[in-house]
C-alpha positions as CSV (number, residue, x, y, z in Angstrom):
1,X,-20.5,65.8,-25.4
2,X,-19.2,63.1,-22.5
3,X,-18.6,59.8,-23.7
4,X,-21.0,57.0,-22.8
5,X,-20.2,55.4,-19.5
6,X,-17.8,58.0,-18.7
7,X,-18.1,61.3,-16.3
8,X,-16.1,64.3,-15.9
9,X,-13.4,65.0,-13.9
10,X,-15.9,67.7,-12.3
11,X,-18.6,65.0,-11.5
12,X,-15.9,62.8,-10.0
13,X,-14.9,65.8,-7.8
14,X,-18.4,66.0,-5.9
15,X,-18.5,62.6,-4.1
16,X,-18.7,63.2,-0.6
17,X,-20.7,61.3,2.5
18,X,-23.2,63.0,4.7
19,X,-21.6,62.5,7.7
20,X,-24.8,62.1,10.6
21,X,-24.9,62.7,14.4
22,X,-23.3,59.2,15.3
23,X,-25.1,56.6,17.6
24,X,-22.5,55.7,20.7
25,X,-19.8,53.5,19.0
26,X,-19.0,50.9,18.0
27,X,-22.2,49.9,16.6
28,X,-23.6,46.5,17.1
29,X,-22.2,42.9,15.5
30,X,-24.1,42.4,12.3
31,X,-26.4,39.0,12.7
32,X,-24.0,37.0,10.0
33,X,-20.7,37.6,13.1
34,X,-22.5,34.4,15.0
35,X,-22.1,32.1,11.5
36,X,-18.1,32.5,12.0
37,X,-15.6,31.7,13.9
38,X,-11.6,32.8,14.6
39,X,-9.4,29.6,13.5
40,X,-5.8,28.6,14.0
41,X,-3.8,28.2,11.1
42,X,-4.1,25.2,8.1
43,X,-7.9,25.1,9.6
44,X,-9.2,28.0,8.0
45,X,-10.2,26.0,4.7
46,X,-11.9,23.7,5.9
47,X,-14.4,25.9,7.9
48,X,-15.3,28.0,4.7
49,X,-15.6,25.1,2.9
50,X,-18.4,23.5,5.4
51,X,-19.6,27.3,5.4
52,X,-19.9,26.8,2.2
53,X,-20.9,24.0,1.9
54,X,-18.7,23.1,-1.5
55,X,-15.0,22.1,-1.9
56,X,-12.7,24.4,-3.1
57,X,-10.6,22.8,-5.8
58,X,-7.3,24.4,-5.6
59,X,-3.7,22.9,-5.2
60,X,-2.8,25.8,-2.2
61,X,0.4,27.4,-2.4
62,X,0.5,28.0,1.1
63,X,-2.5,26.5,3.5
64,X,-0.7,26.7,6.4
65,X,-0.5,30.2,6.3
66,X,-4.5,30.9,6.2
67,X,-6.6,31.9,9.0
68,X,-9.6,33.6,10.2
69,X,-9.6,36.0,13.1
70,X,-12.3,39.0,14.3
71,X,-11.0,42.6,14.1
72,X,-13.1,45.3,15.8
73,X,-14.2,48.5,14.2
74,X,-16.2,51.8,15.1
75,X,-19.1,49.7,12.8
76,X,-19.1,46.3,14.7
77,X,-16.4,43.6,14.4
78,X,-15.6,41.4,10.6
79,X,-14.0,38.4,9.9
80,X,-11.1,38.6,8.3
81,X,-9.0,35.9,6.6
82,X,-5.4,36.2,6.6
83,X,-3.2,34.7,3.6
84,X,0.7,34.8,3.1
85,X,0.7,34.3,-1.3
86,X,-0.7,36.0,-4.1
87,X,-1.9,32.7,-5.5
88,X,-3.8,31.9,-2.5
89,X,-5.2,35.1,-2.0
90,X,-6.4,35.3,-5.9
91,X,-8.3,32.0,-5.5
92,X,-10.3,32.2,-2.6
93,X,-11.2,35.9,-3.5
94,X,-12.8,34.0,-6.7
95,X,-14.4,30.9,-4.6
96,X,-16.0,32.9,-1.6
97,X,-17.3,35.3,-4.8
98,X,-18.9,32.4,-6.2
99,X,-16.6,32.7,-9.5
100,X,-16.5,29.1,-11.1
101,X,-13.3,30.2,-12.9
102,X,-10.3,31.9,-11.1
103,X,-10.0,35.9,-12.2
104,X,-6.6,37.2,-12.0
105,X,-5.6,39.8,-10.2
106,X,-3.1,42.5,-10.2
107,X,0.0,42.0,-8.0
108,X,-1.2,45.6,-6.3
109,X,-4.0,44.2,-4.7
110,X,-3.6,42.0,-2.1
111,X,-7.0,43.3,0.1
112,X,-11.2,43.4,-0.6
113,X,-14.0,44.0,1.5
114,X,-16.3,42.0,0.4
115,X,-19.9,41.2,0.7
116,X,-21.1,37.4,-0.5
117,X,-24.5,35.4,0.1
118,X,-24.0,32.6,2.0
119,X,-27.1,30.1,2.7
120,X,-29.2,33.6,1.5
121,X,-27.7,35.8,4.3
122,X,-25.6,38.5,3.2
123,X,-21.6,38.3,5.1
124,X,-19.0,41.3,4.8
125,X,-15.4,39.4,4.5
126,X,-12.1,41.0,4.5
127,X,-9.2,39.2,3.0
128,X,-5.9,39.9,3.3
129,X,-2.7,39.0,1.6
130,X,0.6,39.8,3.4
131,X,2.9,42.0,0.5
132,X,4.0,45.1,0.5
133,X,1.2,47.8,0.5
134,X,0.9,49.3,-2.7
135,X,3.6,47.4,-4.3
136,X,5.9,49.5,-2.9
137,X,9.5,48.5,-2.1
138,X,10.5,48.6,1.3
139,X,13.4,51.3,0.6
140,X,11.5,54.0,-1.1
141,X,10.0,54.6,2.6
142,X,13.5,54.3,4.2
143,X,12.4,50.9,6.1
144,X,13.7,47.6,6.0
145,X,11.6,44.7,4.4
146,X,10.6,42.9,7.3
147,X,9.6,46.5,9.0
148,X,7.9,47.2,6.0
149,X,6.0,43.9,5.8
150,X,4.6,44.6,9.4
151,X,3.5,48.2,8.8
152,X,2.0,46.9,5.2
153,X,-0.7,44.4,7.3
154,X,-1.5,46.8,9.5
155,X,-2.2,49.8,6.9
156,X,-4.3,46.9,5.0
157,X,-6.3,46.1,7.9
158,X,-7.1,49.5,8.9
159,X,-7.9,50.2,5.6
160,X,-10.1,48.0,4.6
161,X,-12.1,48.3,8.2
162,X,-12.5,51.9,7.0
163,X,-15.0,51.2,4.1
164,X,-17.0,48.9,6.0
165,X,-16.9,51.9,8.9
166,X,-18.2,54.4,5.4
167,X,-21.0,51.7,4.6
168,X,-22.5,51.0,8.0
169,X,-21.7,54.8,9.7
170,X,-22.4,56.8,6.0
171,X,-24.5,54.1,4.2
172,X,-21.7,53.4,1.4
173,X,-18.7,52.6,0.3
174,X,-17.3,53.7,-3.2
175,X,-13.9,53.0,-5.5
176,X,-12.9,56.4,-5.5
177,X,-10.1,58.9,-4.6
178,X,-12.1,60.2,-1.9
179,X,-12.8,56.9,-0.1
180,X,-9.3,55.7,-0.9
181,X,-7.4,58.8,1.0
182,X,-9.9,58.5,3.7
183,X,-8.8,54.5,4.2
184,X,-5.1,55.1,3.6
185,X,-5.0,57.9,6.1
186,X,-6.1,56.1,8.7
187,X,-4.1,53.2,7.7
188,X,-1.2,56.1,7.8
189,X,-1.7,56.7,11.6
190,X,-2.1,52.9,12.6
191,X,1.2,51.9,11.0
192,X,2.8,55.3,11.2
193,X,1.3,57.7,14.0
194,X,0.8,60.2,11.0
195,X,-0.2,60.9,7.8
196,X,2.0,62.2,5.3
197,X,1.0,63.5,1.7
198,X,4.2,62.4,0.5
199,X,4.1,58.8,1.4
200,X,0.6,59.0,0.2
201,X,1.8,59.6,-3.3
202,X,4.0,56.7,-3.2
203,X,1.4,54.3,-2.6
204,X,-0.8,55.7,-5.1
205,X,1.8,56.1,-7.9
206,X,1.3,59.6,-8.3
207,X,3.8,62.2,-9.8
208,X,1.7,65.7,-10.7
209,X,-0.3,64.7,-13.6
210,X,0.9,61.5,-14.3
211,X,0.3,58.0,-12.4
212,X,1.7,54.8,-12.3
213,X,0.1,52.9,-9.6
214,X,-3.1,52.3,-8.0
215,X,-4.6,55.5,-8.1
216,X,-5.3,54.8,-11.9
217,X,-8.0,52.0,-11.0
218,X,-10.0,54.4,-8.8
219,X,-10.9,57.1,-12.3
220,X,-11.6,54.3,-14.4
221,X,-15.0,55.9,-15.2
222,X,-13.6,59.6,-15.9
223,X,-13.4,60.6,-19.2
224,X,-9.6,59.7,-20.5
225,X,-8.6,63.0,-21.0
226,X,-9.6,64.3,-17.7
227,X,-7.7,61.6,-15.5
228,X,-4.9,63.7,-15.6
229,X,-6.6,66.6,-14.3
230,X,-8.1,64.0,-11.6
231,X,-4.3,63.2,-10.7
232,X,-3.1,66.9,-10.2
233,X,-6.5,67.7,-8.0
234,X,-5.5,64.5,-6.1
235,X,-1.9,65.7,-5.4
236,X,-3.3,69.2,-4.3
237,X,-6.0,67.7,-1.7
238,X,-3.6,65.6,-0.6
239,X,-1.4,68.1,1.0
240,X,-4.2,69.9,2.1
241,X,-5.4,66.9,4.4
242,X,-1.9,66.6,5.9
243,X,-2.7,69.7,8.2
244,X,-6.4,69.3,7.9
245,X,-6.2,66.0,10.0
246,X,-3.1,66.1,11.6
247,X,-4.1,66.6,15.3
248,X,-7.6,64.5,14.5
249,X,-8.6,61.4,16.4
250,X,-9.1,58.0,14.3
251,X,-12.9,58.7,14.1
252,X,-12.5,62.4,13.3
253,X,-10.4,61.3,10.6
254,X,-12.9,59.4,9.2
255,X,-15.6,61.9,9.5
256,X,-13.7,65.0,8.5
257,X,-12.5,63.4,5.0
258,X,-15.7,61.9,4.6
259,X,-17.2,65.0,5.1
260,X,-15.8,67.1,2.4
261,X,-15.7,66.3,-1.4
262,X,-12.4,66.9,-3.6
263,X,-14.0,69.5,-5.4
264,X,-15.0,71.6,-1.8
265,X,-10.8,71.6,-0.9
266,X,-10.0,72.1,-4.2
């Protein structure tokens, strides 16, 4: 009998989009693009906070460092707000949430998509912290730190435009290995021109049936004793979507993991 709350690691296996015939791309701004705009840096606080229209009570680590800029996507452009400390990035991800309190988060994470109400319209928000994807040190990938810093951002930002491109293009966007890959793999190609299985299992912390790193927040609702089974499934797909995508476009990339559930490459 499965536990309450918790699924299979054969029910976590099935998630897959429906990838439809696509409209000509990218699609159009959403309405809530006209209530932002880009800012320069140490002005980016006080915009939100008129957007807002409250103060955000925080002694900023490093204000000068956050600002707002547009990036463009196959689903319409976001705003995305740019932060250089894990402090900083922590807070705001907890004001612009509408958290009275600040929630801690893990040193891993240092990106969100996010959708918040704001004066009862819905906005989709990236934030971004500048740290080392993944919490991975710069020499397990042979680069230096400052190479690695540069390549980090870029994955981030390519990944996190990839689950707004699942919501709007596929109509949703899960935490999940599936939707995880499909975002780091295009992340892969922006900051690498490839995508390599191996590197992949460095940012997710994975070593055959065991994981250290991120990976483990994305089968939180699998039954305990079938995460490991999750983790060598994971490893196998992943070396199977090295060739699968490996001549693919950016889009294709998107549509062809999308596509296809772990359990169908299994």
């Amino acid at each position: 009998m499965v536990e309450s709350n918790f699924i299979t690691a054969e029910e976590y296996f099935k998630h897959f989009y429906a990838v439809p015939q696509l409209p000509k791309l990218p699609l159009a701004d959403e309405e809530f693009i006209s209530h932002w705009q880009e800012t320069e840096k140490n002005a980016a606080i006080d915009f939100l906070q008129n957007l807002y229209g409250i103060d955000f009570n925080f002694n900023w680590r490093n204000v000068d460092a956050i600002k707002i800029s547009f990036i463009k996507t196959h689903a319409g452009k976001l705003p995305s707000i740019y932060m250089e400390n894990h402090d900083d990035f922590t807070a705001l991800s907890s004001f612009i949430s509408g958290r009275n309190e600040i929630k801690p988060l893990p040193v891993t994470v240092n990106a969100f998509t996010i959708s918040v109400k704001i004066s009862g319209v819905r906005h989709k928000i990236i934030l971004l912290n500048r740290a080392p994807y993944s919490n991975v040190a710069a020499d397990k990938l042979n680069l230096t730190a400052d190479d690695w810093l540069e390549k980090s951002q870029t994955i981030r930002l390519r990944h996190e435009s990839a689950h707004y491109e699942t919501l709007r293009l596929f109509g949703g966007m899960k935490s999940h290995a599936l939707d995880e890959i499909l975002a780091d793999a295009v992340g892969q190609v922006a900051a690498f021109g490839n995508f390599s299985a191996k590197r992949q299992k460095i940012f997710f912390g994975l070593n055959g049936g065991e994981c250290t790193g991120r990976l483990s927040f994305y089968v939180q609702k699998v039954l305990p004793a079938d995460r490991e089974k999750v983790y060598r499934a994971v490893g196998t797909v992943l070396d199977k979507i090295e060739g699968e995508i490996s001549n693919c476009n950016d889009l294709e990339i998107v549509c062809r993991i999308a596509g296809k559930s772990i359990a169908d490459r299994l």
